[in-house]
C-alpha positions as CSV (number, residue, x, y, z in Angstrom):
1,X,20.5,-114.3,134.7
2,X,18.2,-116.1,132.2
3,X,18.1,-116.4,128.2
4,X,15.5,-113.7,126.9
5,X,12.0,-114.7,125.8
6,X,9.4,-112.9,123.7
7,X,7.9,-111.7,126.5
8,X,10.5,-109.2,127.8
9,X,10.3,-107.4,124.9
10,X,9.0,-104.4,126.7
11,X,10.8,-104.6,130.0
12,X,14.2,-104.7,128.2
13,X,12.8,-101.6,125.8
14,X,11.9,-99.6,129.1
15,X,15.7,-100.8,129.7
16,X,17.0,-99.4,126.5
17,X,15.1,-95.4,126.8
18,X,16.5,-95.3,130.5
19,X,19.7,-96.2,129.6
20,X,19.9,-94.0,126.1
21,X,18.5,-90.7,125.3
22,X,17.7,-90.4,121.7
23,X,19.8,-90.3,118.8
24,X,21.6,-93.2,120.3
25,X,18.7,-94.8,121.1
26,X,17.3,-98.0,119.6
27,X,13.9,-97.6,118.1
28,X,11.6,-100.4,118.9
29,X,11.3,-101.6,115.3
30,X,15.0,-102.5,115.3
31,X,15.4,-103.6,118.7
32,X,12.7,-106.2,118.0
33,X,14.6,-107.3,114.5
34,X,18.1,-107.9,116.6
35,X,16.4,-110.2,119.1
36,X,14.6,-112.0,116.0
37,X,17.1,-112.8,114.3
38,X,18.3,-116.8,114.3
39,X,21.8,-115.5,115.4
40,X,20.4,-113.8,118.2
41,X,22.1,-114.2,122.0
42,X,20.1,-112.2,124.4
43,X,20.1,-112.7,128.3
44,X,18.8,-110.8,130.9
45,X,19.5,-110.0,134.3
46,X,16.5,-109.6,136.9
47,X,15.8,-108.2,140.4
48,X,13.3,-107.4,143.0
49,X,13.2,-103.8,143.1
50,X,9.8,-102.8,143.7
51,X,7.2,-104.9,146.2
52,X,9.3,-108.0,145.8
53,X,8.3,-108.5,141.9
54,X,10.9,-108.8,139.7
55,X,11.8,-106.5,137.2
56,X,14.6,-106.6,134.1
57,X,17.6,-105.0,134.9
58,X,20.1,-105.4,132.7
59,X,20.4,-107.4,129.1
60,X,22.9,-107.9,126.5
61,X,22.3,-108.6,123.1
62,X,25.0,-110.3,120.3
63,X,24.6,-112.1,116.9
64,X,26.7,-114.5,115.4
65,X,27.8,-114.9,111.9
66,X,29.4,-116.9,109.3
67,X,31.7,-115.3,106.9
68,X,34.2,-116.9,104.8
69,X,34.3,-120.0,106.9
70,X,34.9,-118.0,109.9
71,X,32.0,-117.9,112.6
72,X,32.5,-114.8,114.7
73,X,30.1,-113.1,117.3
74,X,28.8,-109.6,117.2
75,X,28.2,-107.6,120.0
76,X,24.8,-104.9,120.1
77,X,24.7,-104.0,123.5
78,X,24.9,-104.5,126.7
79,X,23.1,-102.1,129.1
80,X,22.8,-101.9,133.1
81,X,20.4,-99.6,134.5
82,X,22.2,-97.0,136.5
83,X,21.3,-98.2,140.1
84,X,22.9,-101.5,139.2
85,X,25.9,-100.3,138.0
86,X,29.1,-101.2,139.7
87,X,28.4,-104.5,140.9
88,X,29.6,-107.2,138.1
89,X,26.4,-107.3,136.1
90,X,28.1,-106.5,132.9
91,X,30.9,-108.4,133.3
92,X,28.4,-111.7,133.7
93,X,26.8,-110.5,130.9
94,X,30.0,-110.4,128.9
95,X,31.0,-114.1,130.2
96,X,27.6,-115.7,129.3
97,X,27.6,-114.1,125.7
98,X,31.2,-115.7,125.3
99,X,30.4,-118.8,126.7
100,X,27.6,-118.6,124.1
101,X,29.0,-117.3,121.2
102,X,32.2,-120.5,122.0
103,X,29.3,-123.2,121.9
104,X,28.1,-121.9,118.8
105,X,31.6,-122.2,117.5
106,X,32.7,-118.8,117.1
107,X,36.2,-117.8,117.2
108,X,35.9,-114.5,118.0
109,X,33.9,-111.8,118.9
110,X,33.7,-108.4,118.1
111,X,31.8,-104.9,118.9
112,X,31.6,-101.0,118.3
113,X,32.0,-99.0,121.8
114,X,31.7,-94.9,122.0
115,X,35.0,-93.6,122.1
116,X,34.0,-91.3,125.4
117,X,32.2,-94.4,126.8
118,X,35.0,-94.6,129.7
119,X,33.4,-97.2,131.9
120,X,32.7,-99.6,128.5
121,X,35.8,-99.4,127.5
122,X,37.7,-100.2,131.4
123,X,34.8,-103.3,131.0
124,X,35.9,-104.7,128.2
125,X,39.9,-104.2,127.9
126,X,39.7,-105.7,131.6
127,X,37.8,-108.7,130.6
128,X,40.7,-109.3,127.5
129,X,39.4,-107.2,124.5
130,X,41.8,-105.5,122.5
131,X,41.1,-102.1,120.5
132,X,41.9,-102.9,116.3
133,X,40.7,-99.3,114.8
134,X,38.8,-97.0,115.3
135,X,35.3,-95.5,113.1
136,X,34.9,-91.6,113.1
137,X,31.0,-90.5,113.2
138,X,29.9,-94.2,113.5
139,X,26.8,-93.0,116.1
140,X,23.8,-90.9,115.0
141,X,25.2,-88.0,117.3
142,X,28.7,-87.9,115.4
143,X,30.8,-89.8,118.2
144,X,33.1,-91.7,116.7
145,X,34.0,-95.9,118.4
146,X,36.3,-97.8,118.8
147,X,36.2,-101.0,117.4
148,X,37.5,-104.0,119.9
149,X,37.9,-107.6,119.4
150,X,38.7,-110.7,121.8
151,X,39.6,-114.5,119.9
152,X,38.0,-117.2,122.0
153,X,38.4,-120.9,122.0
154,X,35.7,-122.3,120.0
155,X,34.4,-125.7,121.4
């Protein structure tokens, strides 16, 4: 796992369209703007999967911000191509984006996750995130989320 750099931009969009099919896919135009941003935290995970060159497969994407005093982190997305599933990469992610969101002082973090998204939702209530509402039709296809939030120690 490394910190992302300008130059994964496409290997983390081929990421993105095989891990979404459209409506809840990001376009490119707005996946670029999240990893722009100044409060961007994005890491990626690699491996050798085809003639021993390595190939991005996995990322996670948060954002931190400051409102009313309080610094608190936002969570995108985290996506793990299919093959690769199973096997701890998203909980890693999850632990690095805290560990990044703490040093940047933030207190808590938060994030949206699709109500039928089983396997997201076992990922983060087993890695101490607690469910605080939920949004109806929040996705472009109508799904509704739940929203889930986890206090850290900032330090």
């Amino acid at each position: 796992m490394r910190a992302y750099n300008p130059d994964d931009f496409d290997d983390l969009y081929s990421v993105e369209e095989r891990c979404f099919e459209m409506p809840l896919r990001f376009d490119r135009a707005y996946m670029l703007e999240l990893l722009m941003r100044k409060s961007s935290i994005c890491f990626v995970v690699e491996d050798f999967v085809v003639e021993e060159q390595k190939a991005v497969v996995a990322f996670a994407i948060a954002s931190v911000h400051k409102r009313s005093q309080k610094i608190f982190a936002y969570i995108e997305t985290i996506e793990v191509l299919g093959e690769f599933r199973r096997r701890g990469v998203a909980r890693k992610l999850l632990a690095q984006l805290e560990k990044s969101a703490r040093a940047q002082r933030a207190s808590m973090i938060m994030l949206h996750v699709d109500c039928a998204n089983e396997m997201a939702i076992r990922l983060y209530e087993g890695n101490g995130y607690s469910e605080v509402g939920e949004q109806t039709e929040f996705y472009p296809n109508g799904n509704a989320a739940y929203i889930y939030e986890k206090f850290i120690t900032a330090g």
